[in-house]
Structure formats: C-alpha cells, structure tokens
mmCIF file of the N, C-alpha and C atoms, coordinates in Angstrom:
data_MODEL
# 
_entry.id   MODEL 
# 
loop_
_atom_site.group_PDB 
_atom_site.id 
_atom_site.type_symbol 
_atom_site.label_atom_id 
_atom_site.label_alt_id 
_atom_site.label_comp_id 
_atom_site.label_asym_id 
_atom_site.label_entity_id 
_atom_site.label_seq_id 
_atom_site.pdbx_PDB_ins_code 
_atom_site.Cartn_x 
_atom_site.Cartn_y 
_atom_site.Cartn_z 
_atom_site.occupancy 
_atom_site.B_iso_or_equiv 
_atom_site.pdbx_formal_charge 
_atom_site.auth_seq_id 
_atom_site.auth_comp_id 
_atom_site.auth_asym_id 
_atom_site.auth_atom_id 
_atom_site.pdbx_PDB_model_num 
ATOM 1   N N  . UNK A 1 1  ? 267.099 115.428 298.682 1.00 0.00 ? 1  UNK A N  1 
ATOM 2   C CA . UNK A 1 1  ? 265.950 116.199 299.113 1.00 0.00 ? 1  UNK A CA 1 
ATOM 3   C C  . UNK A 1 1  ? 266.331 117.672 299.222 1.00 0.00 ? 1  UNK A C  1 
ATOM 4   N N  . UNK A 1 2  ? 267.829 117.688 299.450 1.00 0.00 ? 2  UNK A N  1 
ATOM 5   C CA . UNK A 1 2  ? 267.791 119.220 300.007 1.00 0.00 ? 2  UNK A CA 1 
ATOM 6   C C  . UNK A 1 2  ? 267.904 119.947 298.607 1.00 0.00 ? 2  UNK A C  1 
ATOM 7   N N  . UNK A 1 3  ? 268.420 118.947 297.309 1.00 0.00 ? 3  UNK A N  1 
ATOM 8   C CA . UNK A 1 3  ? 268.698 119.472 296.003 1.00 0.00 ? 3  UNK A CA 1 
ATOM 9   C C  . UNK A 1 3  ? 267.137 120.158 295.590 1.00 0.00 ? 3  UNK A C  1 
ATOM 10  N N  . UNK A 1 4  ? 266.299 119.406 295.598 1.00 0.00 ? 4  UNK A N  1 
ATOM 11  C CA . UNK A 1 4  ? 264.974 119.511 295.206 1.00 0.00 ? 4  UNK A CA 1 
ATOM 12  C C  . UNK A 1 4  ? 264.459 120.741 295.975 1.00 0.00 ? 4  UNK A C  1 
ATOM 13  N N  . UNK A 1 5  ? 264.458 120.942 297.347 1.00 0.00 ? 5  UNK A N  1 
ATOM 14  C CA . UNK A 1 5  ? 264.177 122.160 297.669 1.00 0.00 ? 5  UNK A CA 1 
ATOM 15  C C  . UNK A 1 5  ? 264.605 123.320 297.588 1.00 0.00 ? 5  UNK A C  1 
ATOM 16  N N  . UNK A 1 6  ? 266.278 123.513 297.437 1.00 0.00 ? 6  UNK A N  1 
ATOM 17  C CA . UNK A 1 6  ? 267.076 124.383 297.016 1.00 0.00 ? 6  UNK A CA 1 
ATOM 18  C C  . UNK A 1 6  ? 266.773 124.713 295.211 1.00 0.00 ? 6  UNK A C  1 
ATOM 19  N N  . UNK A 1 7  ? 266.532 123.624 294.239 1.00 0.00 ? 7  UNK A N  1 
ATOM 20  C CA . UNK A 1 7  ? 266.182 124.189 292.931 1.00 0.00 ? 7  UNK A CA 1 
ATOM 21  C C  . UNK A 1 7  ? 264.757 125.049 293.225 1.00 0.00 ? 7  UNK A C  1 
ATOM 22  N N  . UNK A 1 8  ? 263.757 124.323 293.965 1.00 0.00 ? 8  UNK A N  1 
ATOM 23  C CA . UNK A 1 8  ? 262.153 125.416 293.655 1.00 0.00 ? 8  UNK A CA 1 
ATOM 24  C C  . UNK A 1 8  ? 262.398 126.422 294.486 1.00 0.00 ? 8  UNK A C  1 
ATOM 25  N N  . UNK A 1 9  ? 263.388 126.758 295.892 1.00 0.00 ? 9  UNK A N  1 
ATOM 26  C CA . UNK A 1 9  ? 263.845 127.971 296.141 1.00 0.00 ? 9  UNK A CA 1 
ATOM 27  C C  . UNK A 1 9  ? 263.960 128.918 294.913 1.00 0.00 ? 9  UNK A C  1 
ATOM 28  N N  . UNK A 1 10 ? 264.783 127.990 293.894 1.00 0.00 ? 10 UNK A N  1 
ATOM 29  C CA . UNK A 1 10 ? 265.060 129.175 292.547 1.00 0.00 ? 10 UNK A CA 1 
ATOM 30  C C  . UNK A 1 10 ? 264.496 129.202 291.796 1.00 0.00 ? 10 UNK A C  1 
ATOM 31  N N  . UNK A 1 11 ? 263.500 128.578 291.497 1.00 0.00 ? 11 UNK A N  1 
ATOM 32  C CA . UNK A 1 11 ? 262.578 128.563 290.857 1.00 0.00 ? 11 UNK A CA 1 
ATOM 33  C C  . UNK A 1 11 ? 261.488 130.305 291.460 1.00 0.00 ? 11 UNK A C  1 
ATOM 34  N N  . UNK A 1 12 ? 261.346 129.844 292.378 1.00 0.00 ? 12 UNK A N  1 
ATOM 35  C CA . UNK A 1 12 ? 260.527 131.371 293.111 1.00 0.00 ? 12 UNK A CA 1 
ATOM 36  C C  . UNK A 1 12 ? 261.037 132.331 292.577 1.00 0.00 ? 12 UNK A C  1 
ATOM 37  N N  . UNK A 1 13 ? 262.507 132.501 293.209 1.00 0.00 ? 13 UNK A N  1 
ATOM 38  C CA . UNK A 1 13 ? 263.572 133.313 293.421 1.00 0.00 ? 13 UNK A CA 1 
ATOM 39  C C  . UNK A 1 13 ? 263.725 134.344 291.906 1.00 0.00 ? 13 UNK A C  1 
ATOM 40  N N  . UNK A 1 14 ? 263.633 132.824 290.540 1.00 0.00 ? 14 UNK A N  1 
ATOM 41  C CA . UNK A 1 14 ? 263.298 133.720 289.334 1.00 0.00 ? 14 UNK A CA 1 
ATOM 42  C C  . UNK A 1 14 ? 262.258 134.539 289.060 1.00 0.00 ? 14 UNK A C  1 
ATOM 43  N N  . UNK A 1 15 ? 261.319 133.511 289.055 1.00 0.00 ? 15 UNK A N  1 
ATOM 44  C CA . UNK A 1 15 ? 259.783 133.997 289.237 1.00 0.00 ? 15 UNK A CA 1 
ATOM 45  C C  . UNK A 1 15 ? 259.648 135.482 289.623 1.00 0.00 ? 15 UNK A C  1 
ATOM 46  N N  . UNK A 1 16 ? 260.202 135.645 291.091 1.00 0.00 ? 16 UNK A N  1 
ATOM 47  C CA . UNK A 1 16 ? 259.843 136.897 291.833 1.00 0.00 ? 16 UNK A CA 1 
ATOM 48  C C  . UNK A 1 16 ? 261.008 138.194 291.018 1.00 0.00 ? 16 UNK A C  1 
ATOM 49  N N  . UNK A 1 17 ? 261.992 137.459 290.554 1.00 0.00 ? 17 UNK A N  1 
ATOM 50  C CA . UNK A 1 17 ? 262.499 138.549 289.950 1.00 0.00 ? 17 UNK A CA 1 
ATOM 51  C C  . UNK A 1 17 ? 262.070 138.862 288.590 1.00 0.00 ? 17 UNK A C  1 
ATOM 52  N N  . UNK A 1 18 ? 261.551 138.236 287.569 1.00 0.00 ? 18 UNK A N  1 
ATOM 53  C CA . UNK A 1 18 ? 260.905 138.317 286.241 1.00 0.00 ? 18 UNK A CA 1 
ATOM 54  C C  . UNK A 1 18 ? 260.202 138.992 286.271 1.00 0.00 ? 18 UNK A C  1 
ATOM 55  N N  . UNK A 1 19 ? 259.324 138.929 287.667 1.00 0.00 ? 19 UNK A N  1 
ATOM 56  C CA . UNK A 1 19 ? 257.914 140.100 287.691 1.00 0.00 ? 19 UNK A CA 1 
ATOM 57  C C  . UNK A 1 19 ? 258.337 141.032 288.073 1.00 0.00 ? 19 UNK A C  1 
ATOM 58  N N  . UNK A 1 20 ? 259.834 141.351 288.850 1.00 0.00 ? 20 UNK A N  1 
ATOM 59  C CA . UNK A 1 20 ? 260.502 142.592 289.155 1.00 0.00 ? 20 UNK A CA 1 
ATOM 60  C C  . UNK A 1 20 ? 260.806 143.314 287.642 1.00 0.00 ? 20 UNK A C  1 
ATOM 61  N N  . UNK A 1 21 ? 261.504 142.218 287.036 1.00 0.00 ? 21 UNK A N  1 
ATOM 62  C CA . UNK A 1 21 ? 261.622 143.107 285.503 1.00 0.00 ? 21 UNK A CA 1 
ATOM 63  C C  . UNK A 1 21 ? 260.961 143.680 284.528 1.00 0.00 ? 21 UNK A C  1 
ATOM 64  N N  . UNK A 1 22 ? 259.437 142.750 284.587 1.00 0.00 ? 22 UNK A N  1 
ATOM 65  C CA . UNK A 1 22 ? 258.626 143.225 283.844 1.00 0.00 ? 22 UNK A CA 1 
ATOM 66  C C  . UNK A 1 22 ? 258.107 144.587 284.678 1.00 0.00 ? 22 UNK A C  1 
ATOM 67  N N  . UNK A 1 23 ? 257.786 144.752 285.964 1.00 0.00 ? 23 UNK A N  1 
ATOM 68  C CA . UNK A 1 23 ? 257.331 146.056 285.920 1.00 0.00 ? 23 UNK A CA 1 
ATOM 69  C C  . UNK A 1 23 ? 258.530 146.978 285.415 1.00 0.00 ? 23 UNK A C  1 
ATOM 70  N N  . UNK A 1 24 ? 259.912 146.728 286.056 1.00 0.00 ? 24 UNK A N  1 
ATOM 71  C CA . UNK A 1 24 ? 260.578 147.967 285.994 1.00 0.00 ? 24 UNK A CA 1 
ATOM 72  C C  . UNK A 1 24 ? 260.590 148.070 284.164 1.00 0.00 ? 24 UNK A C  1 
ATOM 73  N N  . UNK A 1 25 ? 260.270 147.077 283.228 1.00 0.00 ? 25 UNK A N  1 
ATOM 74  C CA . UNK A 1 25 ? 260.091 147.671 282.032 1.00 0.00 ? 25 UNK A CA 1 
ATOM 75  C C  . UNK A 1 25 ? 258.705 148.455 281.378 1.00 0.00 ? 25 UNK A C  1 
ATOM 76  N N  . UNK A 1 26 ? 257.522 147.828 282.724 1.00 0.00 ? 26 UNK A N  1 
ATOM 77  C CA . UNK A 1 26 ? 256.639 148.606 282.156 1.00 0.00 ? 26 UNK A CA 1 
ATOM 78  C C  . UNK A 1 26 ? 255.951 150.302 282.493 1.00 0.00 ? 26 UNK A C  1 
ATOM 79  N N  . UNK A 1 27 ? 257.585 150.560 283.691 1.00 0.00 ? 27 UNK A N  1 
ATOM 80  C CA . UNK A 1 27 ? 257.584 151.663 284.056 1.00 0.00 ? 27 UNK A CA 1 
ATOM 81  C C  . UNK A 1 27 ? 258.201 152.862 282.491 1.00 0.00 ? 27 UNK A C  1 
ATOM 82  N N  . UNK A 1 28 ? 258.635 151.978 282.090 1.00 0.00 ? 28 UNK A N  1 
ATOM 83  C CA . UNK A 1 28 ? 259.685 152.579 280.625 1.00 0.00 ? 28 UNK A CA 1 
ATOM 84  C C  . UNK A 1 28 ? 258.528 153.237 279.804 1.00 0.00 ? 28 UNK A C  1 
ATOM 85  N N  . UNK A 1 29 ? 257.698 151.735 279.406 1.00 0.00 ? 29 UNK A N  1 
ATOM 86  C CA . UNK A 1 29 ? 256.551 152.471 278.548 1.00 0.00 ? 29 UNK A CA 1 
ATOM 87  C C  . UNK A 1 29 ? 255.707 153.370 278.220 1.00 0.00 ? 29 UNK A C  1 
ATOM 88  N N  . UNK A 1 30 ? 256.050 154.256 277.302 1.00 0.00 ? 30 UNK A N  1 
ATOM 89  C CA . UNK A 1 30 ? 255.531 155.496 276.757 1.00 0.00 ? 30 UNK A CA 1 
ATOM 90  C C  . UNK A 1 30 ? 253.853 155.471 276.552 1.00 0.00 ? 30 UNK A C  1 
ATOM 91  N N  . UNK A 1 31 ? 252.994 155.544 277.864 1.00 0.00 ? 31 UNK A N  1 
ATOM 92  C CA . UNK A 1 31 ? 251.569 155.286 276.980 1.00 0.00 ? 31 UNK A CA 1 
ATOM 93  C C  . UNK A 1 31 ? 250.892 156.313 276.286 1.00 0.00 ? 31 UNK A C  1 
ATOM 94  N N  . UNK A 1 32 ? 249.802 155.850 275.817 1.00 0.00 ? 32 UNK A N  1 
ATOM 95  C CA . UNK A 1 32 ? 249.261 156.734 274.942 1.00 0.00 ? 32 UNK A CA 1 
ATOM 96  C C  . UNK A 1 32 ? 248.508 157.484 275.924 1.00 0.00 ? 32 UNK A C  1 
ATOM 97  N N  . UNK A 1 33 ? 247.557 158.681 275.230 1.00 0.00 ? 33 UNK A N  1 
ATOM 98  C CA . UNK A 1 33 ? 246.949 159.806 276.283 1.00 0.00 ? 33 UNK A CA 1 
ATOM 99  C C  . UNK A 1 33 ? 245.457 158.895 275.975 1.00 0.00 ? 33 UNK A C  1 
ATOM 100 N N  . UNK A 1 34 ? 244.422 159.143 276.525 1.00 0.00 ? 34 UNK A N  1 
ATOM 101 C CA . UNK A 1 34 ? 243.159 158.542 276.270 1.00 0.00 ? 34 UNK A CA 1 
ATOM 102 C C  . UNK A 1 34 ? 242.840 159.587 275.015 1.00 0.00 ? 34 UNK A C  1 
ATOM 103 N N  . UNK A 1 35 ? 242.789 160.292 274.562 1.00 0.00 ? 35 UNK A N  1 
ATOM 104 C CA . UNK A 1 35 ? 242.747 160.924 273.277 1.00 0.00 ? 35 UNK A CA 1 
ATOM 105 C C  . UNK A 1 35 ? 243.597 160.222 271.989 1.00 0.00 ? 35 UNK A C  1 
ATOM 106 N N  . UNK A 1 36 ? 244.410 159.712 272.410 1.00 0.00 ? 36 UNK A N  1 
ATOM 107 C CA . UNK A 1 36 ? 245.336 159.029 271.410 1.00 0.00 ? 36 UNK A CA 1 
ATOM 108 C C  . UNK A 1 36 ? 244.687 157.883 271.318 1.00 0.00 ? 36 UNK A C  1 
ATOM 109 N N  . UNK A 1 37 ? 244.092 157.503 272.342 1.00 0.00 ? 37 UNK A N  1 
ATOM 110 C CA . UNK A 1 37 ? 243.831 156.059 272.095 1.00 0.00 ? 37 UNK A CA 1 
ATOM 111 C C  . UNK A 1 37 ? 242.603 155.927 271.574 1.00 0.00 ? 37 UNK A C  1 
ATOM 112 N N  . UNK A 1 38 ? 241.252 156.622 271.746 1.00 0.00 ? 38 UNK A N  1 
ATOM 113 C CA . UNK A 1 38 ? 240.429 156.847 271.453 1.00 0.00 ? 38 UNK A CA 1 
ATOM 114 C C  . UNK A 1 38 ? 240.245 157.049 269.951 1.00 0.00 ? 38 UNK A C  1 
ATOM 115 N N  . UNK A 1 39 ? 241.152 157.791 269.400 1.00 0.00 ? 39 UNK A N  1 
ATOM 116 C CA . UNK A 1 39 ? 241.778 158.267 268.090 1.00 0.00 ? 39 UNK A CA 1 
ATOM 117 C C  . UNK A 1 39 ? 242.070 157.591 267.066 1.00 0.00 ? 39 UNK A C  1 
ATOM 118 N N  . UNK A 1 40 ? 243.054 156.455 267.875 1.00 0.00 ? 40 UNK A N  1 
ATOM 119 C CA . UNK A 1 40 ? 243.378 155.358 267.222 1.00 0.00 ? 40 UNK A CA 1 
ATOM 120 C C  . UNK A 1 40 ? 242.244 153.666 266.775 1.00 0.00 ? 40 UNK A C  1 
ATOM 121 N N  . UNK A 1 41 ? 241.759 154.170 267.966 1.00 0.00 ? 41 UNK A N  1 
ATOM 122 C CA . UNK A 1 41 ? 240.438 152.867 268.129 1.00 0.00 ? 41 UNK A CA 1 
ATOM 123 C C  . UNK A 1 41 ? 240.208 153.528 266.818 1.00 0.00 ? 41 UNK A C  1 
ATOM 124 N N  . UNK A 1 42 ? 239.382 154.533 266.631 1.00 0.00 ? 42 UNK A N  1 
ATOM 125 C CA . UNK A 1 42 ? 238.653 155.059 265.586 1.00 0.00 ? 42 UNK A CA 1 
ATOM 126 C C  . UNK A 1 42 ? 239.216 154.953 264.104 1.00 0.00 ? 42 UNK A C  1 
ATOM 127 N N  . UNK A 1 43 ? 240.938 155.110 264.324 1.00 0.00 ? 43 UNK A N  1 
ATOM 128 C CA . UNK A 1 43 ? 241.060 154.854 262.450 1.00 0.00 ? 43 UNK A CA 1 
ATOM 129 C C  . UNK A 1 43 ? 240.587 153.316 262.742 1.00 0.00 ? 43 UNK A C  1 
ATOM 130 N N  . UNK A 1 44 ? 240.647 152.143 263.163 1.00 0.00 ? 44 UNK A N  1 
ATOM 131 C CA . UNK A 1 44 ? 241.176 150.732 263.420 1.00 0.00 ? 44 UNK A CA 1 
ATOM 132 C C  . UNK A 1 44 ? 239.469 150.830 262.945 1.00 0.00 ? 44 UNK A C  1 
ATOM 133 N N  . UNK A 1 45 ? 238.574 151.358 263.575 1.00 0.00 ? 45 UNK A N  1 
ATOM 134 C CA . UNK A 1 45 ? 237.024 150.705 263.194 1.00 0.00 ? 45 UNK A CA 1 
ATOM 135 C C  . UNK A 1 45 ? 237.063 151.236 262.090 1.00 0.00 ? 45 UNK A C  1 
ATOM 136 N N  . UNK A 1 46 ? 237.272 152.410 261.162 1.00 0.00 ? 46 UNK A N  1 
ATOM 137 C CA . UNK A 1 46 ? 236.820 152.914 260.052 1.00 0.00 ? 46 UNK A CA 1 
ATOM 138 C C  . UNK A 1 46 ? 237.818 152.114 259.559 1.00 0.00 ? 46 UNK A C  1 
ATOM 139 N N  . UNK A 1 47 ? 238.620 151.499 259.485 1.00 0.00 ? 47 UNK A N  1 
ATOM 140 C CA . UNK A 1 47 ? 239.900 150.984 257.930 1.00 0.00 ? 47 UNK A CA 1 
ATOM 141 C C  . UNK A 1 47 ? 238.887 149.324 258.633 1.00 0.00 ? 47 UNK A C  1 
ATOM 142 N N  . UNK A 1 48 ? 238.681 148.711 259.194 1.00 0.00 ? 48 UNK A N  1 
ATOM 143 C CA . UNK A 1 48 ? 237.674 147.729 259.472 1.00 0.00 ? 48 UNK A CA 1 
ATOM 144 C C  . UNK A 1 48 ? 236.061 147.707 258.317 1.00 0.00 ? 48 UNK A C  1 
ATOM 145 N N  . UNK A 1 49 ? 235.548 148.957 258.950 1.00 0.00 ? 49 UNK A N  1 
ATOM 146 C CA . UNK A 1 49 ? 234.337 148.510 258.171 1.00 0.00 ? 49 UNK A CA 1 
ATOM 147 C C  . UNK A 1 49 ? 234.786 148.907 256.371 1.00 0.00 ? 49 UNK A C  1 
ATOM 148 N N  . UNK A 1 50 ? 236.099 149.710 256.034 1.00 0.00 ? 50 UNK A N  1 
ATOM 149 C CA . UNK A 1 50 ? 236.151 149.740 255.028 1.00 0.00 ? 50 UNK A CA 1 
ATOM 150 C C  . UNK A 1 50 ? 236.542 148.467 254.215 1.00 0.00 ? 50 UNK A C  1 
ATOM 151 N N  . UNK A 1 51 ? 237.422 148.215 254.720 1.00 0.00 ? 51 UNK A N  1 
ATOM 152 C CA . UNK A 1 51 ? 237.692 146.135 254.722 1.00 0.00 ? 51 UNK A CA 1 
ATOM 153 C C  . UNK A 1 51 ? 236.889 145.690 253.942 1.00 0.00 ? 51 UNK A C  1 
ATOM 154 N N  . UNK A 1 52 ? 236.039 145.824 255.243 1.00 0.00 ? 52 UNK A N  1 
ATOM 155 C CA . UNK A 1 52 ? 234.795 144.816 255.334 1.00 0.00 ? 52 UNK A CA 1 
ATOM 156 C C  . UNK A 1 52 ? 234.070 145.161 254.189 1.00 0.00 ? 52 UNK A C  1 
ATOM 157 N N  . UNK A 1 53 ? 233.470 146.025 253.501 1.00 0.00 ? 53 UNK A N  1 
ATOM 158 C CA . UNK A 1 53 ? 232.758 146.633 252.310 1.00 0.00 ? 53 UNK A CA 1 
ATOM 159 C C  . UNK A 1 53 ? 233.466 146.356 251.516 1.00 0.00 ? 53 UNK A C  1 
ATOM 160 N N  . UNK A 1 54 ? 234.937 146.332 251.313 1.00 0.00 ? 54 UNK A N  1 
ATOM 161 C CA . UNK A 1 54 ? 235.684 145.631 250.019 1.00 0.00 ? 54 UNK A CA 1 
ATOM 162 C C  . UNK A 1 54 ? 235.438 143.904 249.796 1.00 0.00 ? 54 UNK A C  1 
ATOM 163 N N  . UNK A 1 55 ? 235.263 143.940 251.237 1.00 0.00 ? 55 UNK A N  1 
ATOM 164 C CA . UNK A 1 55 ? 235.428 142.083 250.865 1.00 0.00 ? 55 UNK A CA 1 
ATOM 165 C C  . UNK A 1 55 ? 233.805 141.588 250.679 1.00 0.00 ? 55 UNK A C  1 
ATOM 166 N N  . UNK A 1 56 ? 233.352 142.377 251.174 1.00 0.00 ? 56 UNK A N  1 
ATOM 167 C CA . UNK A 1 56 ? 231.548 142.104 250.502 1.00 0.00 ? 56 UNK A CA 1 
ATOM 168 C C  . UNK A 1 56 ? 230.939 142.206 249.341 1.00 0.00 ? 56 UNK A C  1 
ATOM 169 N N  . UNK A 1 57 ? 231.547 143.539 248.814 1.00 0.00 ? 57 UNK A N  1 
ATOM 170 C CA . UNK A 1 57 ? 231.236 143.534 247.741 1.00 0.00 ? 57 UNK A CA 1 
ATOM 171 C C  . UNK A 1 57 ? 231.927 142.526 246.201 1.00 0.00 ? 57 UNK A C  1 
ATOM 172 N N  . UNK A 1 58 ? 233.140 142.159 246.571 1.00 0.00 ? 58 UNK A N  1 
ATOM 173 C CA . UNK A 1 58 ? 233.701 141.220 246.309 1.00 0.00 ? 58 UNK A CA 1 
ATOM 174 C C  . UNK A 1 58 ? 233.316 139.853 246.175 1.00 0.00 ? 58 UNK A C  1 
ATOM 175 N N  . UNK A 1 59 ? 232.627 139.550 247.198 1.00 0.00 ? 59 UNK A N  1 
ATOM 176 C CA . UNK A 1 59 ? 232.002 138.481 247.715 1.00 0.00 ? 59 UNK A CA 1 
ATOM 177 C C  . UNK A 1 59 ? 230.353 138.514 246.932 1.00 0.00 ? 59 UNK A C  1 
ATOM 178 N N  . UNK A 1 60 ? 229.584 139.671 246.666 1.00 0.00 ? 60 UNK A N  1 
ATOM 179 C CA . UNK A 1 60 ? 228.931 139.628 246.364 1.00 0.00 ? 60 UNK A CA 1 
ATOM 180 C C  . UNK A 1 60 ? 228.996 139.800 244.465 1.00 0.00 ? 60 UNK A C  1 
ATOM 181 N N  . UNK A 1 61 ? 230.088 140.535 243.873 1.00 0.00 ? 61 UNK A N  1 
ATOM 182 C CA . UNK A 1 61 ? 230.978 140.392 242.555 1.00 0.00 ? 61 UNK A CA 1 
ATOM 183 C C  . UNK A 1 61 ? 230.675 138.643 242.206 1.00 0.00 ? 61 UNK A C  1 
ATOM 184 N N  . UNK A 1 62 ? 231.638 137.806 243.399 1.00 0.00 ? 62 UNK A N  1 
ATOM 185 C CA . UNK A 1 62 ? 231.928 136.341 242.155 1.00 0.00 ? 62 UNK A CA 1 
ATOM 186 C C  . UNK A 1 62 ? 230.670 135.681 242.753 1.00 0.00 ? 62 UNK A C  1 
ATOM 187 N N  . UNK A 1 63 ? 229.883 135.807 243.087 1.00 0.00 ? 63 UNK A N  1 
ATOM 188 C CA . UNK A 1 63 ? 228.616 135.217 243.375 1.00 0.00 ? 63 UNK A CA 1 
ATOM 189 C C  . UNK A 1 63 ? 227.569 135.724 242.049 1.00 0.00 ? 63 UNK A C  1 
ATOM 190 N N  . UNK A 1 64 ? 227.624 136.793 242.041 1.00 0.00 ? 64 UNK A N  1 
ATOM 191 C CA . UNK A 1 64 ? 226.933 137.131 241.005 1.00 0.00 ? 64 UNK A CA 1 
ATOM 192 C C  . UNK A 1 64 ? 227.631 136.651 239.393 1.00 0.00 ? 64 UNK A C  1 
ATOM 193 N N  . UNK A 1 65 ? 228.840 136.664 239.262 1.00 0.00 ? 65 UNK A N  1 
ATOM 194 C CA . UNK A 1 65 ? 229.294 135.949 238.172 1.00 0.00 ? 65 UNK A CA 1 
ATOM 195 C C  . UNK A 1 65 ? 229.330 134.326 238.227 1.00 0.00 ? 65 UNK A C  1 
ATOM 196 N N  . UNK A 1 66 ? 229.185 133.630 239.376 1.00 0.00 ? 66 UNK A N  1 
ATOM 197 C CA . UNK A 1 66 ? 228.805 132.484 239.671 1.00 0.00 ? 66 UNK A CA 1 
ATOM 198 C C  . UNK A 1 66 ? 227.806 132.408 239.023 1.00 0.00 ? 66 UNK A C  1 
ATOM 199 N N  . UNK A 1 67 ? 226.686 132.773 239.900 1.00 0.00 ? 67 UNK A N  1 
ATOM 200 C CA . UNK A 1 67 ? 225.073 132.226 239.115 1.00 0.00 ? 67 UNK A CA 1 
ATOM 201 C C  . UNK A 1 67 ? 225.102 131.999 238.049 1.00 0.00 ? 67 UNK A C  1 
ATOM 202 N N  . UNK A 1 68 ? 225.611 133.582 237.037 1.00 0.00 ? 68 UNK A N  1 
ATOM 203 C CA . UNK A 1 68 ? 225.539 133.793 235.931 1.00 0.00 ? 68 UNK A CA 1 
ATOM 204 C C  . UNK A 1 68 ? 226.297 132.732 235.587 1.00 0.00 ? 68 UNK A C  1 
ATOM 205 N N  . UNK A 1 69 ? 226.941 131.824 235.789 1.00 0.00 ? 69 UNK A N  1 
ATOM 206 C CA . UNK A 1 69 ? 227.465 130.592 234.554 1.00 0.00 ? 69 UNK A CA 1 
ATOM 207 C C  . UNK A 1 69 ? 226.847 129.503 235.017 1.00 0.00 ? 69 UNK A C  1 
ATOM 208 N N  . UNK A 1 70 ? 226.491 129.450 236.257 1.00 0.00 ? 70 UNK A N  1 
ATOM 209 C CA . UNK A 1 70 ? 225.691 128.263 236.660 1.00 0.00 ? 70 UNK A CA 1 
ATOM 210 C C  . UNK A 1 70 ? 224.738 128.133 235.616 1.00 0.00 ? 70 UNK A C  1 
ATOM 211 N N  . UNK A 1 71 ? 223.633 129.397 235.882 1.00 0.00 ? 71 UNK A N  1 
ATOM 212 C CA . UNK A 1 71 ? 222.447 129.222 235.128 1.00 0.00 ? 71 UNK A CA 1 
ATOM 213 C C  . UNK A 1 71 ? 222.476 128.888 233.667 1.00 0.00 ? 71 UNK A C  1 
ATOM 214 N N  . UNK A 1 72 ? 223.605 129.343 232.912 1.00 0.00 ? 72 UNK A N  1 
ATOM 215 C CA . UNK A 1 72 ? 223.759 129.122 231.665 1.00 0.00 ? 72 UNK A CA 1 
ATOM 216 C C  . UNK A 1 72 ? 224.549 127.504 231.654 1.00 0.00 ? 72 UNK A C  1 
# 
C-alpha cells in the first residue's frame, strides 16, 4: 500500500514539474507582434483561396472533358 501511494506521489510530483517546464519553455518563445500575425493570417487566406481556384477549375477542366466522352 505504501508502494502504491509513494508511486502516485510521483506521479503528481512529475506532472507538477512538466507543467513547470513547459512554461519555463514557453517563456523562451519568440512571439509574433499582432501585425505579424495578422500579416501572416493574410498570406495563409490568399495562397488558400488561390488553391482553391486551382483545384476548381481543375475540377471543373475533367468534368467538362468527362461529359464530353460520356456523351459521345
């Protein structure tokens, strides 16, 4: 019994230190400025809807060469 309580002692014991490490690493992290990020959202939606217009029109390409052999 005393094994069992002494392991989830360490069990905590990690626990409470893991979340010690993760902050002191997320004190490290370099963030971005809200201008940077804002910035960045913005290429991410424009290279998105450009994507997206490649793969549509694409999509709309073998559909249209579809029909065309269907029907024939």
């Amino acid at each position: 019994m005393a094994e069992a309580a002494k392991k989830k002692g360490n069990i905590f014991r990690s626990i409470g230190k893991s979340f010690k490490d993760i902050k002191i690493e997320l004190k490290k992290v370099t963030w971005p400025t809200r201008k940077q990020a804002v910035r960045n959202t913005v290429v991410v939606l424009v290279f998105l809807v450009i994507i997206g217009l490649i793969v549509f029109g694409f999509d709309v390409l073998f559909t249209w060469i579809t029909k065309l052999f269907i029907i024939k």
